[in-house]
C-alpha atoms as an extended CHARMM CRD file, in Angstrom:
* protein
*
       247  EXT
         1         1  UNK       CA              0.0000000000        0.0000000000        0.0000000000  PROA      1               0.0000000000
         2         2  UNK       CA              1.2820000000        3.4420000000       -1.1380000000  PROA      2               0.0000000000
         3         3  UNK       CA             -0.0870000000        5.5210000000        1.0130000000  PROA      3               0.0000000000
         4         4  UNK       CA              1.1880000000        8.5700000000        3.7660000000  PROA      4               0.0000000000
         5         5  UNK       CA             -1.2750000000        8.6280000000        6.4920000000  PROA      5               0.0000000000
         6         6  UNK       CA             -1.5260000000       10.6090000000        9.7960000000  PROA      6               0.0000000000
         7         7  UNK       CA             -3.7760000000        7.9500000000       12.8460000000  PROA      7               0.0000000000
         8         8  UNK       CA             -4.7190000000       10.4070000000       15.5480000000  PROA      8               0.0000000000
         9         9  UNK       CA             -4.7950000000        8.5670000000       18.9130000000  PROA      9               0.0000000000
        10        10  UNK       CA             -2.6830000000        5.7440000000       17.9010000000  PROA      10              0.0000000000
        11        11  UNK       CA             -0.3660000000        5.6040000000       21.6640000000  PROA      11              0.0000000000
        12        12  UNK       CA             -3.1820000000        2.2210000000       22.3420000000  PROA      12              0.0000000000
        13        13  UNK       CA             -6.0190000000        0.5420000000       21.5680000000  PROA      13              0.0000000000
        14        14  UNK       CA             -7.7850000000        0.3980000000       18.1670000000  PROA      14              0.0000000000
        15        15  UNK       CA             -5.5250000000        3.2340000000       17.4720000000  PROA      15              0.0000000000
        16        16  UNK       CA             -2.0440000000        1.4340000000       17.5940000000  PROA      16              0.0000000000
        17        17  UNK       CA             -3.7570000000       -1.6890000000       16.3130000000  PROA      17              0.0000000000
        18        18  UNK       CA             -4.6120000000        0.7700000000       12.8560000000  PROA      18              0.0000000000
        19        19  UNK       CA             -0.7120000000        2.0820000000       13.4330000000  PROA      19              0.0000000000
        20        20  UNK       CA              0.2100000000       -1.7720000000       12.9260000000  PROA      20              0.0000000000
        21        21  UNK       CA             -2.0360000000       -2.7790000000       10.4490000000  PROA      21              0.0000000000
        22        22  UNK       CA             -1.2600000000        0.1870000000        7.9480000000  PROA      22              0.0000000000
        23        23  UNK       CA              2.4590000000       -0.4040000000        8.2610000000  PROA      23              0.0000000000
        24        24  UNK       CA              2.5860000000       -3.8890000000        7.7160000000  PROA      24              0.0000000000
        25        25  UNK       CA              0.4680000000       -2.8780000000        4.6410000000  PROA      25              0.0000000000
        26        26  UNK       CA              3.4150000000       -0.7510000000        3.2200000000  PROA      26              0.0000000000
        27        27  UNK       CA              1.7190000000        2.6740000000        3.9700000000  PROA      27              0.0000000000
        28        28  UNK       CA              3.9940000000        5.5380000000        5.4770000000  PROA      28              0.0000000000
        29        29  UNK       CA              2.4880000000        6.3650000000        8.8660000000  PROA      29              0.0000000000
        30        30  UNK       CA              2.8200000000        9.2370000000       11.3620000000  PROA      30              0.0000000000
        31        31  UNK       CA              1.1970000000        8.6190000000       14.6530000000  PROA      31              0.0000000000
        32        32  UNK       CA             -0.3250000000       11.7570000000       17.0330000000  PROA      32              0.0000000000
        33        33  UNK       CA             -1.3310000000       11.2180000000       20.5930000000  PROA      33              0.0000000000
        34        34  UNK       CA             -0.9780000000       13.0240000000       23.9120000000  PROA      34              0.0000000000
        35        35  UNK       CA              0.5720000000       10.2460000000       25.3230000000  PROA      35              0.0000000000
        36        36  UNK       CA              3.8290000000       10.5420000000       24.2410000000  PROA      36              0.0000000000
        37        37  UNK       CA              5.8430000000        7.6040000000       26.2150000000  PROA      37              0.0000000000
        38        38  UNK       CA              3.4670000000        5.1850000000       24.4500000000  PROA      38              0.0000000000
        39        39  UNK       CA              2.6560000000        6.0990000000       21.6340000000  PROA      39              0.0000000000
        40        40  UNK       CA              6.1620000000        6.8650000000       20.2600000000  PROA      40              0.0000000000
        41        41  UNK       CA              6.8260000000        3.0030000000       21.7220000000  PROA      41              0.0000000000
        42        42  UNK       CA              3.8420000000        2.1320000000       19.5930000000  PROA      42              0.0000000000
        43        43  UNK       CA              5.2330000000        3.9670000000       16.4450000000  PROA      43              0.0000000000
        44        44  UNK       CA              8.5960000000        2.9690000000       16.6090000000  PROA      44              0.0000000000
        45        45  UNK       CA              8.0850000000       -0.8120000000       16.8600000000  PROA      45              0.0000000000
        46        46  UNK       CA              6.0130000000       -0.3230000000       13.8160000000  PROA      46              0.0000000000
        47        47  UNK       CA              8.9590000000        1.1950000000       11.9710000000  PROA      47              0.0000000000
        48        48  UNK       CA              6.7710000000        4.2010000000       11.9920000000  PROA      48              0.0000000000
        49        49  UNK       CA              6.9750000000        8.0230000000       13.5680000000  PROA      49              0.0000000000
        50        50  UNK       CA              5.3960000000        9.8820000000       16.5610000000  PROA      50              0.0000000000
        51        51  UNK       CA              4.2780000000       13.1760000000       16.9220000000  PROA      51              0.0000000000
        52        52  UNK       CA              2.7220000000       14.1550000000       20.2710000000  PROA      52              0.0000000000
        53        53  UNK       CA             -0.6540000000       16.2700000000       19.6940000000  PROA      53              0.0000000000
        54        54  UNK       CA             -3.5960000000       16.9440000000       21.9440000000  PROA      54              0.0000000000
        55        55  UNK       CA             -6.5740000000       17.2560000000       19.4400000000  PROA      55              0.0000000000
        56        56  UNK       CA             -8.1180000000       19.9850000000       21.3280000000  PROA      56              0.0000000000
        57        57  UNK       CA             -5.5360000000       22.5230000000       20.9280000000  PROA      57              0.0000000000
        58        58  UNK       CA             -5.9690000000       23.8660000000       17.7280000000  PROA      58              0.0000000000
        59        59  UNK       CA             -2.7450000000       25.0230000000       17.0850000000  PROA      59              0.0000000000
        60        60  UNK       CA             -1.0380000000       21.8130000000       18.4460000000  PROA      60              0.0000000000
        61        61  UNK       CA             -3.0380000000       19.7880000000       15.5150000000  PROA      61              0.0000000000
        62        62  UNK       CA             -2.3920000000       22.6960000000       13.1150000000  PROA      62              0.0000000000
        63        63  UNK       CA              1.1340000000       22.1600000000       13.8530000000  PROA      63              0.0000000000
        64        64  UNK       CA              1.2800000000       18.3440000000       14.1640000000  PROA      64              0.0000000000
        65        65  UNK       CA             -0.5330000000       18.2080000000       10.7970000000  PROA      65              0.0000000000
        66        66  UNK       CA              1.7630000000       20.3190000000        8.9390000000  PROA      66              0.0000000000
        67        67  UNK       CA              4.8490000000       18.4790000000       10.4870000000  PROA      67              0.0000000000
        68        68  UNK       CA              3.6520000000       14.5590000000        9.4750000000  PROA      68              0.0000000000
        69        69  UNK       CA              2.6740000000       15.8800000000        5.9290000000  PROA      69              0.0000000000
        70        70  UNK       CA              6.1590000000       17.4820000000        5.6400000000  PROA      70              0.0000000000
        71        71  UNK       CA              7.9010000000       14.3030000000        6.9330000000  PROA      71              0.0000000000
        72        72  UNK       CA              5.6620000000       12.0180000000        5.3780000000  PROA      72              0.0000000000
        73        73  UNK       CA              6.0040000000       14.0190000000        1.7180000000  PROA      73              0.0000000000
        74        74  UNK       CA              2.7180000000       14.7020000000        1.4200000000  PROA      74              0.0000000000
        75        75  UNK       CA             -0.5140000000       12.9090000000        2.7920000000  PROA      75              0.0000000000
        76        76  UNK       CA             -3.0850000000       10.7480000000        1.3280000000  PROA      76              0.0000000000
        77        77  UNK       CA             -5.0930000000        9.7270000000        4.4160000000  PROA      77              0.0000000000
        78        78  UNK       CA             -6.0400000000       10.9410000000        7.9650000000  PROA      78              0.0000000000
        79        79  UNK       CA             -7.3880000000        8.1390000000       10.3970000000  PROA      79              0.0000000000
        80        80  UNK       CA             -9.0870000000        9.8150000000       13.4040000000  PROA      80              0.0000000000
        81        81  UNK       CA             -9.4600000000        7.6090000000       16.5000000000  PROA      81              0.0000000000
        82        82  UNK       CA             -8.9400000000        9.5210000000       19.4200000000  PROA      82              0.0000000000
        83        83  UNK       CA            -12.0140000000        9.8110000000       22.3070000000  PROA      83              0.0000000000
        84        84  UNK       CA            -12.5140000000        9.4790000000       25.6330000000  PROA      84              0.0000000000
        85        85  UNK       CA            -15.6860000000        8.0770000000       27.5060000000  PROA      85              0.0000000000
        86        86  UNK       CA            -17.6480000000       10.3630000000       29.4770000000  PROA      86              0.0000000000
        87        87  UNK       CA            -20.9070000000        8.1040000000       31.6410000000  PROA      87              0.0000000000
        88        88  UNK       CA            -23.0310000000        8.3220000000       34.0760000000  PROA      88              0.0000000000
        89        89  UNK       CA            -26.8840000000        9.0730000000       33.9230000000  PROA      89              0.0000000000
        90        90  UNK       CA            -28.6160000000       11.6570000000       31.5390000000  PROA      90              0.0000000000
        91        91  UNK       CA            -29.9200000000       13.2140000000       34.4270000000  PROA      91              0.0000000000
        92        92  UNK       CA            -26.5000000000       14.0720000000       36.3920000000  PROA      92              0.0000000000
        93        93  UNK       CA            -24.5050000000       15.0890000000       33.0900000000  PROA      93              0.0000000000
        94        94  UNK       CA            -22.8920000000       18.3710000000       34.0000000000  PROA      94              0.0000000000
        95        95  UNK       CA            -21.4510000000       21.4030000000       31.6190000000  PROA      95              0.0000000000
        96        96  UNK       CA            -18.1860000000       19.5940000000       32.4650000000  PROA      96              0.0000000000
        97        97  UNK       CA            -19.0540000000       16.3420000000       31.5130000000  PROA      97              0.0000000000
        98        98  UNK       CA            -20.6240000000       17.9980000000       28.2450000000  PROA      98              0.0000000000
        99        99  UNK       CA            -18.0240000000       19.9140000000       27.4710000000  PROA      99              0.0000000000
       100       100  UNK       CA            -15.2400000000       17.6890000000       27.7510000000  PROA      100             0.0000000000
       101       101  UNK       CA            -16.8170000000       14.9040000000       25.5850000000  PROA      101             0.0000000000
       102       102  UNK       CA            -17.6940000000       17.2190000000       23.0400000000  PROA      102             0.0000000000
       103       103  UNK       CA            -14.2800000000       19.0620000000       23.1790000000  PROA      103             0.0000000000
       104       104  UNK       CA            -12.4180000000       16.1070000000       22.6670000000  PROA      104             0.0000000000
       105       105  UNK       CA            -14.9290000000       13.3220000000       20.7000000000  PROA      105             0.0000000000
       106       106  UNK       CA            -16.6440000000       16.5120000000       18.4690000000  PROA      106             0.0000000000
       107       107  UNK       CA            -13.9710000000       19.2460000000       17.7390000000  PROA      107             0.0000000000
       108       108  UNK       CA            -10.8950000000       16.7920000000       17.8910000000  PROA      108             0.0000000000
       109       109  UNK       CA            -12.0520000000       15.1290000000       14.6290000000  PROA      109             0.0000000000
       110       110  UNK       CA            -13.1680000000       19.0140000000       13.5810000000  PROA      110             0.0000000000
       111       111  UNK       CA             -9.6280000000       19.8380000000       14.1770000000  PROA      111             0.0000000000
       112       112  UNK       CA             -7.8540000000       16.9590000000       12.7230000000  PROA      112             0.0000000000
       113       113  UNK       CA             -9.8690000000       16.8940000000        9.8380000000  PROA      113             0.0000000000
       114       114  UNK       CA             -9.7360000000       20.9820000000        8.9970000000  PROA      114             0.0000000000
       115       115  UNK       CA             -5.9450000000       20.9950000000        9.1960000000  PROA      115             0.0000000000
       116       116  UNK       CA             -5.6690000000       17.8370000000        7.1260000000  PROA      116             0.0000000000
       117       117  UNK       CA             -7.9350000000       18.8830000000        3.6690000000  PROA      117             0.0000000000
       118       118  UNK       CA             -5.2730000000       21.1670000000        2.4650000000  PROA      118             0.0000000000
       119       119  UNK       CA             -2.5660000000       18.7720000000        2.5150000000  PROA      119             0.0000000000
       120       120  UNK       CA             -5.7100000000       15.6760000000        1.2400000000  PROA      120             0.0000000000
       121       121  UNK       CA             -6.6720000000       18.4820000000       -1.7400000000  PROA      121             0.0000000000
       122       122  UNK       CA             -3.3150000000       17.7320000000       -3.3590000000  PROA      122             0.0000000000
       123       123  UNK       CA             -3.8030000000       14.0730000000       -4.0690000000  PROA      123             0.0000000000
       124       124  UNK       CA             -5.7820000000       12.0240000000       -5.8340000000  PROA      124             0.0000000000
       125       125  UNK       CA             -6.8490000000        9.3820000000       -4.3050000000  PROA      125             0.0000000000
       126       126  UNK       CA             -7.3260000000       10.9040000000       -0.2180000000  PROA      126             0.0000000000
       127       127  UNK       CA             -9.1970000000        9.9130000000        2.4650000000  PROA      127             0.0000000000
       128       128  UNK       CA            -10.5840000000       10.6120000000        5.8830000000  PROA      128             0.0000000000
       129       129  UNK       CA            -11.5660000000        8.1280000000        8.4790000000  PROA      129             0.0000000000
       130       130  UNK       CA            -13.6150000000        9.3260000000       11.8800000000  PROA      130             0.0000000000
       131       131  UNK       CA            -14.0550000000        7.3380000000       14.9750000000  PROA      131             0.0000000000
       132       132  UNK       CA            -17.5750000000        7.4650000000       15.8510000000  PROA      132             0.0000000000
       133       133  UNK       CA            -19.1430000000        4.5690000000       17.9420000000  PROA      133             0.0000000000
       134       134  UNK       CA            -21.8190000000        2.0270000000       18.1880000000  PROA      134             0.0000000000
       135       135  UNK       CA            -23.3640000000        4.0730000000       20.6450000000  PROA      135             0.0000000000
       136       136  UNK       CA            -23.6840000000        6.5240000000       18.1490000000  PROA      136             0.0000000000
       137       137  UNK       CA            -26.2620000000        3.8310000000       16.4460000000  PROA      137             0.0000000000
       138       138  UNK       CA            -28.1930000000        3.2850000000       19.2240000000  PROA      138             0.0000000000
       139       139  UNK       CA            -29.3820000000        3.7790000000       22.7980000000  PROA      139             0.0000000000
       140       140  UNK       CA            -26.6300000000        3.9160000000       25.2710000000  PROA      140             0.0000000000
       141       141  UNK       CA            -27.7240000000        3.9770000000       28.8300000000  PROA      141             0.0000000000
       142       142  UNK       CA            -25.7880000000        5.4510000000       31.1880000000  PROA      142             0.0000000000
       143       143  UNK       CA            -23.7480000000        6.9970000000       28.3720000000  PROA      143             0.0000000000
       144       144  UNK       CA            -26.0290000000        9.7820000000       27.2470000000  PROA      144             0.0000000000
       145       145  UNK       CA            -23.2880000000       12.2310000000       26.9340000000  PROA      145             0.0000000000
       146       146  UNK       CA            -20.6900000000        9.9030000000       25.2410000000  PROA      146             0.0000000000
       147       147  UNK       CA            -23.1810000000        9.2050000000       22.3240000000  PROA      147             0.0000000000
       148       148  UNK       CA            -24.0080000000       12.4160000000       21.5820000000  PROA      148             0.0000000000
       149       149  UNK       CA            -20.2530000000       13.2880000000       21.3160000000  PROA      149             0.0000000000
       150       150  UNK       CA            -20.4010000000       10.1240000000       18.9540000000  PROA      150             0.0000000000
       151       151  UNK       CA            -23.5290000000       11.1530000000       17.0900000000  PROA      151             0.0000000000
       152       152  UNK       CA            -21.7010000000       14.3500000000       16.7980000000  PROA      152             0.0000000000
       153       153  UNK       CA            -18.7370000000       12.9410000000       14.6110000000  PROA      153             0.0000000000
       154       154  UNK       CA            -21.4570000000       11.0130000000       12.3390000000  PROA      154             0.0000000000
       155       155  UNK       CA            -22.6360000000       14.2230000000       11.0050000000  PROA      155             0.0000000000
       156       156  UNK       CA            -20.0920000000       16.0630000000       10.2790000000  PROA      156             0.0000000000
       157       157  UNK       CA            -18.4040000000       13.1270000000        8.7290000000  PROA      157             0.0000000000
       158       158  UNK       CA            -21.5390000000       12.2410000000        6.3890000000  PROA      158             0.0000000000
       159       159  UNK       CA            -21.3740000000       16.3150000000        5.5850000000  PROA      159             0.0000000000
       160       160  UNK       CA            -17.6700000000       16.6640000000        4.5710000000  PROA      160             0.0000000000
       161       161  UNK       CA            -18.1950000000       13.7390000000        2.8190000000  PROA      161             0.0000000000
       162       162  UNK       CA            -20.5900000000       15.6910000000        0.3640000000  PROA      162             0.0000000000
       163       163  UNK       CA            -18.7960000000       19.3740000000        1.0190000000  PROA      163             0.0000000000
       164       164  UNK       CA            -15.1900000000       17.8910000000       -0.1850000000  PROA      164             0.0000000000
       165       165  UNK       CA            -15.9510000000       14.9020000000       -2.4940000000  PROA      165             0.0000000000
       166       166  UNK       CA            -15.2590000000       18.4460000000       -5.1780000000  PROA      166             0.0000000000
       167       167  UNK       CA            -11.7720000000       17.6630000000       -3.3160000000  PROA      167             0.0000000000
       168       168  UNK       CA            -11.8590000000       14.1510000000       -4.2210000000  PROA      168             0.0000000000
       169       169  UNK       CA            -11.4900000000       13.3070000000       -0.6660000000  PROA      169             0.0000000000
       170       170  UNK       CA            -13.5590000000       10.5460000000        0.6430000000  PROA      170             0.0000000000
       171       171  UNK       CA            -14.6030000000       10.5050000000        4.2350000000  PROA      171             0.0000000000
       172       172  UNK       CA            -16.0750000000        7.7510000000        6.2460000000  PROA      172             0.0000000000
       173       173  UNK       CA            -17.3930000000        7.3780000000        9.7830000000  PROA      173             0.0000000000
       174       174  UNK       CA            -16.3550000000        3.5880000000       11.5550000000  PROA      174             0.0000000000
       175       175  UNK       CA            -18.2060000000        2.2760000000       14.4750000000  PROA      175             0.0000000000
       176       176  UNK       CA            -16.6170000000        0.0910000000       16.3020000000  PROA      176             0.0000000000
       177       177  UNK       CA            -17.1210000000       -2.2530000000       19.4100000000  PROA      177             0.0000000000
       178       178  UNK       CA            -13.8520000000       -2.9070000000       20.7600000000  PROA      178             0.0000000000
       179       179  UNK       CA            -11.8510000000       -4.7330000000       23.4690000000  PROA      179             0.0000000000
       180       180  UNK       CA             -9.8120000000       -2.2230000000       24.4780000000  PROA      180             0.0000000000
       181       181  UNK       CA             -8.2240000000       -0.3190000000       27.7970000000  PROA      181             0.0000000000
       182       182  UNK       CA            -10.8530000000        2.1470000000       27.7660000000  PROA      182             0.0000000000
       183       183  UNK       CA            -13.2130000000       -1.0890000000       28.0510000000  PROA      183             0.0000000000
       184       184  UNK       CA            -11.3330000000       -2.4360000000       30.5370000000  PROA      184             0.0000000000
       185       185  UNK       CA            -10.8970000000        0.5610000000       32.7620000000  PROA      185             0.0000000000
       186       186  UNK       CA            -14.9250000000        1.1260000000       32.7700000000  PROA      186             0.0000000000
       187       187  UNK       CA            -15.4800000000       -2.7430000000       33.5390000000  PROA      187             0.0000000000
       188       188  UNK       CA            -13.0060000000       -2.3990000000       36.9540000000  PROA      188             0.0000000000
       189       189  UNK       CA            -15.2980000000        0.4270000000       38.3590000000  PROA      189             0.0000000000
       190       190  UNK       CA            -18.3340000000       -2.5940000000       38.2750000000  PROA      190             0.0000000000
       191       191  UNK       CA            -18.5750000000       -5.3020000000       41.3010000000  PROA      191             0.0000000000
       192       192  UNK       CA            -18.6150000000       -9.2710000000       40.1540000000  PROA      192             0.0000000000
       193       193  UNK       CA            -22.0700000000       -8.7960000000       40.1740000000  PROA      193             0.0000000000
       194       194  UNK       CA            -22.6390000000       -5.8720000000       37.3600000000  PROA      194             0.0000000000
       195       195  UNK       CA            -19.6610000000       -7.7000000000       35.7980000000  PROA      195             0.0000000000
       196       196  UNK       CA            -21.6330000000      -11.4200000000       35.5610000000  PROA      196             0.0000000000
       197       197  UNK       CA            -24.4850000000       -9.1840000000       34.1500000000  PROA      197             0.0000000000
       198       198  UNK       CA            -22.3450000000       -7.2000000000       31.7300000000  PROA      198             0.0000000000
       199       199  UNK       CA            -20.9720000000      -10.3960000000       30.2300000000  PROA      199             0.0000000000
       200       200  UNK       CA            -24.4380000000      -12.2590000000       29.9580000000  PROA      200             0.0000000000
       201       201  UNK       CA            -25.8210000000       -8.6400000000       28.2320000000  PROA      201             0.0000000000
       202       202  UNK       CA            -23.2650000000       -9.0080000000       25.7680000000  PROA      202             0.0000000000
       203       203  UNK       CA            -23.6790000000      -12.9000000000       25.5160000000  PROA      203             0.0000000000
       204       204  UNK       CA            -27.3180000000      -11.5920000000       24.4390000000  PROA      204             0.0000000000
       205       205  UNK       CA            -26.2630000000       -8.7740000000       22.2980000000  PROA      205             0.0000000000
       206       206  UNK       CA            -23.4820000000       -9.3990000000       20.0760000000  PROA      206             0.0000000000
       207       207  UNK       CA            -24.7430000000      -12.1920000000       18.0800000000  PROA      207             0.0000000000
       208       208  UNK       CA            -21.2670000000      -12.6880000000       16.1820000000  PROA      208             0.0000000000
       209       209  UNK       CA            -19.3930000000      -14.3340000000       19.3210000000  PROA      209             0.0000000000
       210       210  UNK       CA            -21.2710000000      -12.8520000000       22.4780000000  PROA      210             0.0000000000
       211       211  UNK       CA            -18.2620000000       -9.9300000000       23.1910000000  PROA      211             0.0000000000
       212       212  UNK       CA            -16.5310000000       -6.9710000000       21.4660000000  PROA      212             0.0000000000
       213       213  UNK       CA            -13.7940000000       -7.7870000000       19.2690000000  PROA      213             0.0000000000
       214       214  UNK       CA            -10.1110000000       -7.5440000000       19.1040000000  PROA      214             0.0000000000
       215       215  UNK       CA             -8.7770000000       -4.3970000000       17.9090000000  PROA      215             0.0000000000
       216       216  UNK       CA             -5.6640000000       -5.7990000000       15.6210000000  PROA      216             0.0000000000
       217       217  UNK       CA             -8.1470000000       -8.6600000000       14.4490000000  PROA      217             0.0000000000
       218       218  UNK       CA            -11.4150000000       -7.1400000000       13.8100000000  PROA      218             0.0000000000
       219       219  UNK       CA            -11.5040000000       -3.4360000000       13.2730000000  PROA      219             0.0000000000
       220       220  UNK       CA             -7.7690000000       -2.1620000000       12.2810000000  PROA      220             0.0000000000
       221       221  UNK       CA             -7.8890000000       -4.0200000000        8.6850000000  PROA      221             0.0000000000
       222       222  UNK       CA            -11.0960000000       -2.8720000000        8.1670000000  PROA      222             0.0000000000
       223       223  UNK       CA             -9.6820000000        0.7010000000        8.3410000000  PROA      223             0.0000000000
       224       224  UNK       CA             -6.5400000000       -0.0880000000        5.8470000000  PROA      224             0.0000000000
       225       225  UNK       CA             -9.1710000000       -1.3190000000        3.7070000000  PROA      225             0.0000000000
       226       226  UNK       CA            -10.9360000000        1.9210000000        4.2720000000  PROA      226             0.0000000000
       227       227  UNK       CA             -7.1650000000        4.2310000000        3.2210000000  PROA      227             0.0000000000
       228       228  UNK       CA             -6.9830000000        1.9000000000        0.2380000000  PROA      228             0.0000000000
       229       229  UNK       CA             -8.1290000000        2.1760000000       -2.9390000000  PROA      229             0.0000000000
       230       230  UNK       CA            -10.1830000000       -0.5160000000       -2.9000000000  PROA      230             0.0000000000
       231       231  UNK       CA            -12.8020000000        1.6650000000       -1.2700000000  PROA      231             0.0000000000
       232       232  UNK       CA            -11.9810000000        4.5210000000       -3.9750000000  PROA      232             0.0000000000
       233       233  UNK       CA            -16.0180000000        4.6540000000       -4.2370000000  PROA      233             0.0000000000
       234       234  UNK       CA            -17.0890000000        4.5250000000       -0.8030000000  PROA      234             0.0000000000
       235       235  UNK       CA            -17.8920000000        7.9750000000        0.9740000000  PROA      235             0.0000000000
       236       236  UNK       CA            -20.6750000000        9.2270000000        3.6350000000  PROA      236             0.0000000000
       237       237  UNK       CA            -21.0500000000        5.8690000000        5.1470000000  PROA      237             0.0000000000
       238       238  UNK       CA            -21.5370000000        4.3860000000        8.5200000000  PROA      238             0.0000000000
       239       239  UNK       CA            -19.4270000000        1.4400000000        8.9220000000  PROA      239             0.0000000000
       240       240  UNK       CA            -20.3230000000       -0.7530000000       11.9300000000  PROA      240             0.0000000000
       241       241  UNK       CA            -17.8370000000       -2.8010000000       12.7770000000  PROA      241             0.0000000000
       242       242  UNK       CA            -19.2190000000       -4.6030000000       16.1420000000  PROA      242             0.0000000000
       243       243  UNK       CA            -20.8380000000       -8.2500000000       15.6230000000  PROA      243             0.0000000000
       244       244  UNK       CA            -24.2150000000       -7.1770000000       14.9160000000  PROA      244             0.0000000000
       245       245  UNK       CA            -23.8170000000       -5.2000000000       18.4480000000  PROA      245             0.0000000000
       246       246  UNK       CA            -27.1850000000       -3.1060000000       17.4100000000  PROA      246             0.0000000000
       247       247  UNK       CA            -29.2220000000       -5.3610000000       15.1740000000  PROA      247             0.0000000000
């Protein structure tokens, strides 16, 4: 694969499982996070190169951007995974919790995106990948917050996909269901009980295997399929990658 891409949030999770799978591909990649320790260990196992970036400072991304298309020669492809997960109930969201989800799930891919299309504009064959989520799809108790963030990204995704297809740049929204830390860090907060129910909820839920699936497995080569031209006609679309999580 021929391609220079930028993943934003690729220090862990699905994000340094897209880092892998694009490199061992043969694409040219430039990782951004805000955790710098890991994801430059991330990048440079990968044979790839690390940029530290927090994707609500505009000027940071602005910056970040400009530096991975210079190294990279140019860019063909922006993957944007980075979020964070805001719960609790609908009725005890704060401006805080608001705020912060949509800072960093909403205007990060804004950001990302914005200070990418000038360097995308140039090619011929560019592409833009957003991290939305399943609960983006569906209704997410106890996450209220989180999936509006999510729902957020869907939009303006689907829009830029009709604003700069005059670009040729194709952008596409992903929803994944993932095993990752984030996951993991949300199921320690539960007792053995609300874990035991968690695990028979997904049993019930995810038809395709009864749990989330494996970020190097299941959802990174569905994004280097996404960056290469085999999906030169695919814009605008929601691509749920989760086991039939929301059927």
């Amino acid at each position: 694969m021929d391609k220079r891409v930028i993943v934003v949030g690729g220090a862990s999770g699905v994000g340094a499982a897209c880092v892998r799978s694009l490199a061992q591909a043969g694409a040219s990649v430039v990782s951004l996070d805000r955790a710098e320790e890991m994801g430059r260990e991330v990048a440079e196992r990968a044979g790839q190169r690390f940029l530290l970036c927090d994707v609500t400072d505009r000027d940071q991304v602005f910056g970040a951007v400009e530096q991975a298309a210079t190294d990279l020669g140019g860019l063909d492809a922006l993957v944007h995974v980075a979020g964070i997960l805001v719960q609790g109930p609908a009725e005890d969201v704060t401006d805080d919790d608001w705020a912060r989800a949509m800072d960093v799930n909403g205007r990060g891919p804004m950001l990302t995106n914005q200070a990418a299309l000038p360097y995308l504009k140039q090619g011929e064959r560019s592409s833009i990948t957003n991290f939305a989520s399943s609960a983006a799809l569906t209704a997410y108790p106890n996450g209220a917050v989180y999936a509006a963030s999510k729902g957020a990204v869907t939009a303006w995704t689907r829009t830029i996909a009709v604003e700069w297809a005059k670009f040729g740049v194709r952008a596409n929204v992903v929803h994944p269901s993932a095993s990752t830390s984030m996951l993991e860090q949300h199921l320690s907060k539960m007792t053995d009980e609300e874990k035991a129910a968690y695990a028979e909820m997904m049993r019930q839920k995810v038809p395709l295997g009864g749990e989330f699936g494996d970020p190097d497995r299941d959802i990174a080569p569905v994004i280097t399929f996404l960056v290469g031209d085999g999906a030169r006609f695919m814009t605008g679309q929601n691509i749920a990658v989760n086991g039939g999580y929301y059927i």
